[in-house]
PAZA-992576 format. One line per 10 residues: their letters; for each residue x, y, z of N, C-alpha, C, O. Coordinates in nm, 4 decimals, always signed. Each point is the difference from the previous one (the first is absolute). Example, Ala and Ser with C-alpha at 12.3 -4.5 7.8 and 13.67 -1.06 7.14 Angstrom:
REM PAZA-992576
as	+1.3190/-0.5690/+0.7800/-0.0890/+0.1190/+0.0000/+0.0900/+0.1200/+0.0000/+0.1036/-0.0019/+0.0665; -0.1386/+0.1069/-0.1385/+0.0820/+0.1190/+0.0060/-0.0770/+0.1090/+0.0730/+0.0509/+0.1108/+0.0169
END
This chain:
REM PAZA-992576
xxxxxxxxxx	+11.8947/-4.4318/+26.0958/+0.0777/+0.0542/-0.1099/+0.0423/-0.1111/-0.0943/+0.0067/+0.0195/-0.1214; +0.0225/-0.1391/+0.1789/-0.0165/-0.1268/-0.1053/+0.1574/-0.0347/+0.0456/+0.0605/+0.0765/+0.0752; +0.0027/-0.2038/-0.1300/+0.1126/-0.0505/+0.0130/+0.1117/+0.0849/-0.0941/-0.0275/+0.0181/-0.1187; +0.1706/+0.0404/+0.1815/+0.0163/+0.0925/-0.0441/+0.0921/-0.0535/-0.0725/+0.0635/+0.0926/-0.0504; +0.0004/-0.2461/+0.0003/+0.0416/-0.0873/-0.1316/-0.0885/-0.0104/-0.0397/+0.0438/-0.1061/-0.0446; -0.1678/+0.1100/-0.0004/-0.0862/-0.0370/-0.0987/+0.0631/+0.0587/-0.1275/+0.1031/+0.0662/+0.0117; -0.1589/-0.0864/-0.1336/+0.0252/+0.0881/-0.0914/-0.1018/+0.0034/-0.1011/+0.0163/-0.0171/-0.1209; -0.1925/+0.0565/+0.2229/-0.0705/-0.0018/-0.0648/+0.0090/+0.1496/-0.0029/+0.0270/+0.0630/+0.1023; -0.0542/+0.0080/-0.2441/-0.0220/+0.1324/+0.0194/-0.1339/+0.1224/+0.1042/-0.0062/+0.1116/+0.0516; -0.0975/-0.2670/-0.0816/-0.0849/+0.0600/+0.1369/-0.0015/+0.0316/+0.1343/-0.0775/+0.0546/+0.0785
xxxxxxxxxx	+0.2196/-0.1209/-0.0755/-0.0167/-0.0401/+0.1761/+0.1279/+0.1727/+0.0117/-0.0011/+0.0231/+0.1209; +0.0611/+0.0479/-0.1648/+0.0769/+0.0699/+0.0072/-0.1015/+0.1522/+0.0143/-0.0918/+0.0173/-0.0801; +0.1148/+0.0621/+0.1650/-0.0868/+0.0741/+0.0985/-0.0193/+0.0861/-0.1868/-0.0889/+0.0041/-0.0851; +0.2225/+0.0476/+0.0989/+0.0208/+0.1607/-0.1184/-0.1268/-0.0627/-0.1187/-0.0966/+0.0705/-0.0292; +0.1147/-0.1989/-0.0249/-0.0732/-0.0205/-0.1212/-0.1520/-0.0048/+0.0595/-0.0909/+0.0277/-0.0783; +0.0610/-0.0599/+0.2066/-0.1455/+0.0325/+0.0439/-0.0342/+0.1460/+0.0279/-0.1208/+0.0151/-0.0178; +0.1788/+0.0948/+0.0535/-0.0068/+0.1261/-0.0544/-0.0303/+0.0462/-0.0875/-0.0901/+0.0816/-0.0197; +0.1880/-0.1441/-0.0716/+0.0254/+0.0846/-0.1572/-0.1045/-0.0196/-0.1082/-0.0281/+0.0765/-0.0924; -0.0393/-0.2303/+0.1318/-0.1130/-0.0338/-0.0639/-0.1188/+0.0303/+0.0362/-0.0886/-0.0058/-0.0853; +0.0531/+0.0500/+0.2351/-0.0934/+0.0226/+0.0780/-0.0020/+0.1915/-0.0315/-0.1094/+0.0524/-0.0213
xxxxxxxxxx	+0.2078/+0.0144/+0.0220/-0.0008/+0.1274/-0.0138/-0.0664/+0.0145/-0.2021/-0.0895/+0.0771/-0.0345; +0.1572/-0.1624/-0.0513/-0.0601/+0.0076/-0.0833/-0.1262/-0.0353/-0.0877/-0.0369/+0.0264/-0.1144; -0.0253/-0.1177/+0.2501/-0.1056/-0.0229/-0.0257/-0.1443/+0.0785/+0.0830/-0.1163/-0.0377/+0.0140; +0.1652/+0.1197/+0.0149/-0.0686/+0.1347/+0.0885/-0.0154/+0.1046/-0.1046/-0.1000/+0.0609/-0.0379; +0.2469/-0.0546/-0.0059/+0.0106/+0.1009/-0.0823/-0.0917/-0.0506/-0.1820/-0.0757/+0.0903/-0.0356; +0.0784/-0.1704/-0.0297/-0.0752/-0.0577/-0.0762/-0.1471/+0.0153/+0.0120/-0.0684/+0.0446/-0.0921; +0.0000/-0.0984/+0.2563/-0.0998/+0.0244/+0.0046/-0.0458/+0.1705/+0.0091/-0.1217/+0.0137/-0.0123; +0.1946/+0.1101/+0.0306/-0.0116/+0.1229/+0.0132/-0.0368/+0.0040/-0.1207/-0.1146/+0.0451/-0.0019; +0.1603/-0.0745/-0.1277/-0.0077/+0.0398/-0.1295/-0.1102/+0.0321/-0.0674/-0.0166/+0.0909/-0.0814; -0.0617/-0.1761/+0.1229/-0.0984/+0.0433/-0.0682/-0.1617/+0.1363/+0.0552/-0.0890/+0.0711/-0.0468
xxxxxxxxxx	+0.1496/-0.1151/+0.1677/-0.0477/+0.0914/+0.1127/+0.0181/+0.1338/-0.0169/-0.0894/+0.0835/+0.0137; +0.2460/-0.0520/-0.0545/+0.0344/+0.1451/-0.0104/-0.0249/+0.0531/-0.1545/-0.0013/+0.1182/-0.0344; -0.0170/-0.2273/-0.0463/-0.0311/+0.0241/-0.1288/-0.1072/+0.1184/-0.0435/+0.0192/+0.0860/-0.0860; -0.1741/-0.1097/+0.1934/-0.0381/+0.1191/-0.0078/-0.0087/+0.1314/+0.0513/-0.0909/+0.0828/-0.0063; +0.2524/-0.0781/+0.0813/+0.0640/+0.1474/+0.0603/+0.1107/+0.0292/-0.0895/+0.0929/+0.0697/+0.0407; -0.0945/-0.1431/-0.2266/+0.1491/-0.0061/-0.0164/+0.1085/+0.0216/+0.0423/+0.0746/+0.0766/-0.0610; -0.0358/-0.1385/+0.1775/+0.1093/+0.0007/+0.1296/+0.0887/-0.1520/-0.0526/-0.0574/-0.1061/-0.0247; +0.1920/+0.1262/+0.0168/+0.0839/-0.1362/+0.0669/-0.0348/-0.0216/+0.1396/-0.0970/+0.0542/+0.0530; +0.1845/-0.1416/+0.0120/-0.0116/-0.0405/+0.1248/+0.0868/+0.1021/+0.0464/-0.0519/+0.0523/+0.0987; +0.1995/+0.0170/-0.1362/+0.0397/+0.0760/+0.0349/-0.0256/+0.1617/+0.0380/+0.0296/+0.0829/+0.0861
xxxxxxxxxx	-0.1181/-0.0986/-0.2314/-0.0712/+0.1526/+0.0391/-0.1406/-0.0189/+0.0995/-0.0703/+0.0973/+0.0276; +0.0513/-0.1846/+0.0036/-0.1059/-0.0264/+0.0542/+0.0880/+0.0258/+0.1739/-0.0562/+0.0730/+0.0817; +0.1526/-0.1213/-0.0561/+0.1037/+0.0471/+0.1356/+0.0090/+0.1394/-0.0378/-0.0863/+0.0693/+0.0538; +0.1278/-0.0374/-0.0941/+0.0277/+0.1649/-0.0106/-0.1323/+0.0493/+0.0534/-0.0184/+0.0296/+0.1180; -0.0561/-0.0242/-0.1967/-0.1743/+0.0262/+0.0272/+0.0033/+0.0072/+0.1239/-0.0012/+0.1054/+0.0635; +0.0087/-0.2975/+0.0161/-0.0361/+0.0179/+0.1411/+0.0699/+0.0981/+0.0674/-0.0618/+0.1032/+0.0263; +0.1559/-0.1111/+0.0012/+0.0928/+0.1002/+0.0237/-0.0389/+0.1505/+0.0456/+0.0075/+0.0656/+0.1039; -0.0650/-0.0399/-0.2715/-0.0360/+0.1246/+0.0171/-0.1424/+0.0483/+0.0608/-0.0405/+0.1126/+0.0289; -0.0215/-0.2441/-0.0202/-0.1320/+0.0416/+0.0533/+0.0307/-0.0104/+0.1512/-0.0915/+0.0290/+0.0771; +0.1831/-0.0584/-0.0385/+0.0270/+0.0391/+0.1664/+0.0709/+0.0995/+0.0419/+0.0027/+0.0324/+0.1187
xxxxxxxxxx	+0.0678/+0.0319/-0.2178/+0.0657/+0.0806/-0.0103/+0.0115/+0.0694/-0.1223/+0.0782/-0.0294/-0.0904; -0.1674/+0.1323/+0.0908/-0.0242/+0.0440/-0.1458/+0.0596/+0.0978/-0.0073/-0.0906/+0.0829/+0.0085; +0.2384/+0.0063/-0.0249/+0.0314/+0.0569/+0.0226/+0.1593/-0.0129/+0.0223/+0.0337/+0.0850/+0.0823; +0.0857/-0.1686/-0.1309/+0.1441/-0.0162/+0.0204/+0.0879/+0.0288/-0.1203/-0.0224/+0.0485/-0.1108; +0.1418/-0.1007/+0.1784/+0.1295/-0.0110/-0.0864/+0.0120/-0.0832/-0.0501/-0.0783/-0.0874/+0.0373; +0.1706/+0.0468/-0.1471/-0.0257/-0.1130/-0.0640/+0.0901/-0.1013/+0.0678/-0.0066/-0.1200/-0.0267; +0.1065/+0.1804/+0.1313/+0.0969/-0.0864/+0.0733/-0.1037/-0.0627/+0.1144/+0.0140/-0.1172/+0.0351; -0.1372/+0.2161/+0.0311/-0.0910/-0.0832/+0.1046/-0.0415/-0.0880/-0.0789/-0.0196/-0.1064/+0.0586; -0.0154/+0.1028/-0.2290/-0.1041/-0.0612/-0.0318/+0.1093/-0.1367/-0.0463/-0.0587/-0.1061/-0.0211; +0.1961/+0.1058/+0.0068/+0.0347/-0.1432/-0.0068/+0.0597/-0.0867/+0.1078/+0.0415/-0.1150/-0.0141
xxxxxxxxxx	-0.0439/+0.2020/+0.1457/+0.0272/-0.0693/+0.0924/-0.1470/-0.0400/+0.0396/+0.0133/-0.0908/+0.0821; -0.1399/+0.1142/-0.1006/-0.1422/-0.0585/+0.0619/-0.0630/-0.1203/-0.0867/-0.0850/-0.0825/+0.0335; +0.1614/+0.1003/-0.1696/-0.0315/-0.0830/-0.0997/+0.1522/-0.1217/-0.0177/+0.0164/-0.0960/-0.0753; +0.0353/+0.1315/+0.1370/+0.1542/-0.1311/-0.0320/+0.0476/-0.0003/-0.1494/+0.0601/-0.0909/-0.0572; -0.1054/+0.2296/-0.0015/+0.0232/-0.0042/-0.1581/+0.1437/+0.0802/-0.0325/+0.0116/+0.1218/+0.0139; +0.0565/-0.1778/-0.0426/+0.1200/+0.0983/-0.0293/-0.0266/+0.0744/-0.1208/-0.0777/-0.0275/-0.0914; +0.1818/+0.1606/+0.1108/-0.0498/+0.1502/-0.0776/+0.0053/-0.0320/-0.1464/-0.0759/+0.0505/-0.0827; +0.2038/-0.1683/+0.0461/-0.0316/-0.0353/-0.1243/-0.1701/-0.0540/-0.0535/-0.0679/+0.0399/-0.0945; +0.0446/-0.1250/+0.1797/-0.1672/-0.0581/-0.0327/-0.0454/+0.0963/+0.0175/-0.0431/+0.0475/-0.1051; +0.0271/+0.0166/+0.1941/-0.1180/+0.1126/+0.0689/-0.0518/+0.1196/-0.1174/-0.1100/+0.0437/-0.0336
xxxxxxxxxx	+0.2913/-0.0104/-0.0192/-0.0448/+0.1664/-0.0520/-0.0518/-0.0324/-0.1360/-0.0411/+0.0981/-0.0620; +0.0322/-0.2370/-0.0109/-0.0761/+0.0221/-0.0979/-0.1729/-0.0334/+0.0115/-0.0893/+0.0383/-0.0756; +0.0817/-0.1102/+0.1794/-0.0985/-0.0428/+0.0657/-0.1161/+0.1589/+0.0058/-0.0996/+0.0376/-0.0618; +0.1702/+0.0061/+0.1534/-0.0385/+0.1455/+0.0009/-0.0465/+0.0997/-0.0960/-0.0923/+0.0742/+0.0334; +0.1325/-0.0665/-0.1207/+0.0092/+0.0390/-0.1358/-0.1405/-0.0390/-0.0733/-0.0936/+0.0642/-0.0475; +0.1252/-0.1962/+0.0619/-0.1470/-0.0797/-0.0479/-0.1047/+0.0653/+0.0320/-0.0957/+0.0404/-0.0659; +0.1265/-0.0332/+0.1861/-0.1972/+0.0219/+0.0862/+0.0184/+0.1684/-0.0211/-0.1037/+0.0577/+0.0329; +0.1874/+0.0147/-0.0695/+0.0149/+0.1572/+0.0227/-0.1063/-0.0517/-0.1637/-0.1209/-0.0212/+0.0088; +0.1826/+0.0121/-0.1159/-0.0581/-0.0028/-0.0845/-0.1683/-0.0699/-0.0645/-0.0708/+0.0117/-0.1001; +0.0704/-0.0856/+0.2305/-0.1535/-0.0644/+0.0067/-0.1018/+0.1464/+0.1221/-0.1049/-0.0203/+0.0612
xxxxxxxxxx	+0.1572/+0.1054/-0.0634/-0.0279/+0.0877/+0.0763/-0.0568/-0.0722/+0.0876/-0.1166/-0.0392/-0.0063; +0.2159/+0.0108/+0.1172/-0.0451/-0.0877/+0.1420/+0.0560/+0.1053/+0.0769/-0.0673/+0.0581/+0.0852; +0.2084/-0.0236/-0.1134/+0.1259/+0.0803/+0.0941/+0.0237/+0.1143/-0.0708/-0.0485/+0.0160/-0.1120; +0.1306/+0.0802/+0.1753/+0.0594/+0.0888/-0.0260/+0.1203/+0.0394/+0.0584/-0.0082/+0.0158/+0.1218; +0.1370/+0.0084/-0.1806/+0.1182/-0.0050/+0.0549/+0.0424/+0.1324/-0.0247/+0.0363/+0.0392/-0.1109; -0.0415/+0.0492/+0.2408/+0.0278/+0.1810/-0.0083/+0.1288/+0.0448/+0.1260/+0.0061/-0.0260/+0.1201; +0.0393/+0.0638/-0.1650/+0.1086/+0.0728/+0.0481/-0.0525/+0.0434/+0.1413/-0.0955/+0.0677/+0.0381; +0.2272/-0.1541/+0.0414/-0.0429/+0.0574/+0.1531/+0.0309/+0.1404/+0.0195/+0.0971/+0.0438/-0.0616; -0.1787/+0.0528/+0.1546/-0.0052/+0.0915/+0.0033/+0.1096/+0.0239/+0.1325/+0.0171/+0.1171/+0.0339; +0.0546/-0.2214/+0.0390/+0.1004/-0.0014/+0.0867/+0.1055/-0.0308/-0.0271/+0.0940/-0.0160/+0.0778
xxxxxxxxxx	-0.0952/+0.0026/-0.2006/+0.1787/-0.0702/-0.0714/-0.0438/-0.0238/-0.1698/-0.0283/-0.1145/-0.0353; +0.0252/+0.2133/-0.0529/+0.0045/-0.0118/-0.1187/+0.0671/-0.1095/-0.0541/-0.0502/-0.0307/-0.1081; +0.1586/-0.0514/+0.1452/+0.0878/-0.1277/-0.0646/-0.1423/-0.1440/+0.0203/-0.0302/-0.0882/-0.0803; -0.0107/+0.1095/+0.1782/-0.1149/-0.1240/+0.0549/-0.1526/+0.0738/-0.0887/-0.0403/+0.1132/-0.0271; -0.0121/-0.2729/+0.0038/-0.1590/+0.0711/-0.0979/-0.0845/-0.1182/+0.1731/+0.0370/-0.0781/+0.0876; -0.1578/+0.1452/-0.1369/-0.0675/-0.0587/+0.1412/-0.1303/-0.0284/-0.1345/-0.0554/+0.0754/-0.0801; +0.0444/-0.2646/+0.1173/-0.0701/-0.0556/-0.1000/-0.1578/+0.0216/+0.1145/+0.0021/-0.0067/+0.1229; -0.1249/+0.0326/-0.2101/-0.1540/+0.0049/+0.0719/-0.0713/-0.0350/-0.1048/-0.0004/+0.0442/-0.1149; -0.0749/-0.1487/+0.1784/-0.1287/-0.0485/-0.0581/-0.1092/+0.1597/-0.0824/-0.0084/+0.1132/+0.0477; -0.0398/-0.1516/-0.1424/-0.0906/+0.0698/-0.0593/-0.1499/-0.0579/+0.0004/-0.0326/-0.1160/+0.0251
xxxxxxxxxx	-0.0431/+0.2136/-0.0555/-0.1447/-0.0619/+0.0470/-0.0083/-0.1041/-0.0241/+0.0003/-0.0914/+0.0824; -0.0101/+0.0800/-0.2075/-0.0638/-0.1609/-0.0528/+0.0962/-0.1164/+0.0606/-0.0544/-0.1085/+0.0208; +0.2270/+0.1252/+0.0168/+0.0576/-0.0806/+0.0868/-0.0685/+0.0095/+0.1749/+0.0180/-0.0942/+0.0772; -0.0543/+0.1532/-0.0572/-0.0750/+0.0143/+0.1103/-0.1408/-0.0490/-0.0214/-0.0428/-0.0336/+0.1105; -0.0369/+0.0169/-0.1924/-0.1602/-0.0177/-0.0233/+0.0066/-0.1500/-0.0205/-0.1064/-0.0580/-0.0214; +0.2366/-0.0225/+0.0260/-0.0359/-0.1207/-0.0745/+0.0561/-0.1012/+0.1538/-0.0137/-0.1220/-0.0086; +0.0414/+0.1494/+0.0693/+0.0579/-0.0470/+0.1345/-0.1153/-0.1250/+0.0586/+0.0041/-0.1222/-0.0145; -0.0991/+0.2047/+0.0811/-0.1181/-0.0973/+0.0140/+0.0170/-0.1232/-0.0704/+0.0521/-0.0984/+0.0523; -0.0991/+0.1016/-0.1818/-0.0105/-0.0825/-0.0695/+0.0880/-0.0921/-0.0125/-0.0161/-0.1198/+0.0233; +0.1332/+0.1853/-0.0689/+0.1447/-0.1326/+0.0032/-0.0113/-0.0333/+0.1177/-0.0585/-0.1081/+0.0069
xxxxxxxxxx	+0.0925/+0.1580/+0.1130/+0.0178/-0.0802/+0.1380/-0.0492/-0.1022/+0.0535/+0.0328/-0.0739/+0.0928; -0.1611/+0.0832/-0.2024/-0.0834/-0.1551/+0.0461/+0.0358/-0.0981/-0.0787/-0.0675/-0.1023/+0.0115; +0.1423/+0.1014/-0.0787/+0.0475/-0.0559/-0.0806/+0.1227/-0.1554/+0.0635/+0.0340/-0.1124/-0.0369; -0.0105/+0.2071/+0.1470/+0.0740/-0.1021/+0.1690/-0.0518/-0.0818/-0.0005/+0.0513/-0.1085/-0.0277; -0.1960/+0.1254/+0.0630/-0.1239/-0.0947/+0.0692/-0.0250/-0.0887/-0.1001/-0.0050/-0.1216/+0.0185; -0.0152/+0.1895/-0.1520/-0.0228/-0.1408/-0.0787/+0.0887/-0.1115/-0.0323/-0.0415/-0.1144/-0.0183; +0.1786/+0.1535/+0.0107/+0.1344/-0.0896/+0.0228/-0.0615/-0.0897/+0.1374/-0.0454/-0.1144/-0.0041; +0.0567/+0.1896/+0.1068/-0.0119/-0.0808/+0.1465/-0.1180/-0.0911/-0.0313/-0.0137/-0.0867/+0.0863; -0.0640/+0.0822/-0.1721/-0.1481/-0.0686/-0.0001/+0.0682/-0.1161/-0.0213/+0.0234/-0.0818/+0.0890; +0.0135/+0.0697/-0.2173/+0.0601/-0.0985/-0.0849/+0.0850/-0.0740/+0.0647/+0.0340/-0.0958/-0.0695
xxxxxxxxxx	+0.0298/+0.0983/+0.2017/+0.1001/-0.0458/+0.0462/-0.0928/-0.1072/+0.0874/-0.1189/+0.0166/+0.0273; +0.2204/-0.1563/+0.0186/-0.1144/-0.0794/+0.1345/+0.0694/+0.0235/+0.1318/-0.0271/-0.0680/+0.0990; +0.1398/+0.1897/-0.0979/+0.0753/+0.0028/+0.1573/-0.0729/+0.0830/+0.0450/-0.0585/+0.0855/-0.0666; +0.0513/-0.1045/+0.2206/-0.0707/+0.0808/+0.0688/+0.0415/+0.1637/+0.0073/+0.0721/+0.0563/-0.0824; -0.1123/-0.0156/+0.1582/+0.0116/+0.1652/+0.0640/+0.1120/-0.0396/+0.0639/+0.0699/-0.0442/-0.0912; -0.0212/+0.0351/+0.1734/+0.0702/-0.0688/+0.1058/+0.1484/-0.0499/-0.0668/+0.1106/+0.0268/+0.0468; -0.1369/-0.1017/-0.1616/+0.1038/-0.0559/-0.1353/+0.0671/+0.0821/+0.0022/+0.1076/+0.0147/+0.0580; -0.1959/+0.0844/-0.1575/+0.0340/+0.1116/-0.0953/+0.0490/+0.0589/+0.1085/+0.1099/-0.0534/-0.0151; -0.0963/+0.1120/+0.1042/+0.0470/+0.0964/+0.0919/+0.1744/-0.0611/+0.0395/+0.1107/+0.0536/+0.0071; -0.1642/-0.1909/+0.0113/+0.1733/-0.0460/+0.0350/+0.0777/+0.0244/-0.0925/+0.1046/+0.0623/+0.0179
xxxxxxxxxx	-0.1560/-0.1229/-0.1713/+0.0702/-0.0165/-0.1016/+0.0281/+0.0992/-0.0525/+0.0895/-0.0155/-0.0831; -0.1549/+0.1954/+0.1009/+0.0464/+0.1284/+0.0190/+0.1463/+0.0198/+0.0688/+0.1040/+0.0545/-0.0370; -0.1379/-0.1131/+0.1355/+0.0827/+0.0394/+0.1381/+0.1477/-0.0956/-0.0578/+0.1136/+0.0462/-0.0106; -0.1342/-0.1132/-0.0039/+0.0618/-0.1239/-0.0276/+0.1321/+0.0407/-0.1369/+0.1190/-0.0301/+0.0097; -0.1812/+0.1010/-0.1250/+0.0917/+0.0355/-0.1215/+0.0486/+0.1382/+0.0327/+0.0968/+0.0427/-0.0628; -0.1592/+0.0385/+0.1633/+0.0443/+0.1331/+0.0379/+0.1218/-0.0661/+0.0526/+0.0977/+0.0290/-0.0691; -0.0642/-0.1260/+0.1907/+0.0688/-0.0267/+0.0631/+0.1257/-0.0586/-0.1164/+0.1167/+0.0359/+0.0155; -0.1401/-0.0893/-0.0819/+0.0883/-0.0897/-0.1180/+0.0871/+0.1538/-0.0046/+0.1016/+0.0368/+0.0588; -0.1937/+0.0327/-0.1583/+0.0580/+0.1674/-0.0507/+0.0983/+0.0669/+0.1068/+0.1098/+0.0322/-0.0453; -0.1334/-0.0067/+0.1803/+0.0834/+0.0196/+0.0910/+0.0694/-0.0743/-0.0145/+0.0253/+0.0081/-0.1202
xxx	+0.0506/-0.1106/+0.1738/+0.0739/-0.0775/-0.0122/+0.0631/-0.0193/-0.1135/+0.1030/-0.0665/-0.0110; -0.1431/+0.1056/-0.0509/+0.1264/+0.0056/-0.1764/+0.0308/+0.1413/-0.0577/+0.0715/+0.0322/-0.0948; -0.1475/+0.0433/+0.1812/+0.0072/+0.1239/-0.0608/+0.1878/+0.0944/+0.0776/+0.0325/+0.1126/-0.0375
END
């Protein structure tokens, strides 16, 4: 973790995150460019391709997006006809957001979109799995 008087900004864990998360996210950009997706709607997406079919409260607890980010987020892709947000038929106050075809037809395609990130990277299988395991664990722990 480095000497914890230093006061190099590298050696401080949060700024190796914050730069490492945004340089993931940077490299997505141009990737999702031809799904016109953010990186955010691009989570929503995943989301929904595992679950095509929720609330918008499942869909910001699976995504870590709060309802402020989320519900315009949502909106977006309703209007890119990805989603559709219809009135639950078990509680009129709740809408139950579902993928629409073409949000469903394009899944394949983005998902590989993982693999080509993972290409680009030089950590192993093995890495990547800790370093999964590893920021999930951070998130617990602060959450």
């Amino acid at each position: 973790m480095g000497d914890l008087s230093t006061d190099n900004l590298s050696d401080n864990v949060c700024f190796s995150l914050y730069t490492a998360c945004n340089a993931l996210i940077r490299a997505y950009r141009p990737l999702l460019e031809q799904y016109d997706l953010t990186y955010p709607q691009y989570l929503v997406m995943q989301s929904l391709w595992s679950d095509s079919e929720t609330s918008l409260t499942a869909l910001s607890k699976a995504t870590k997006l709060d309802m402020g980010t989320l519900t315009p987020i949502v909106k977006r892709l309703e209007l890119k006809l990805l989603l559709t947000r219809c009135i639950d038929p078990n509680d009129e106050r709740k809408k139950v957001i579902s993928l629409t075809t073409d949000g469903l037809a394009m899944k394949q395609s983005a998902l590989q979109l993982k693999q080509k990130l993972l290409d680009k990277m030089s950590l192993s299988t093995g890495d990547i799995e800790l370093l999964r395991r590893l920021c999930l664990g951070v998130i617990d722990d602060l959450s």
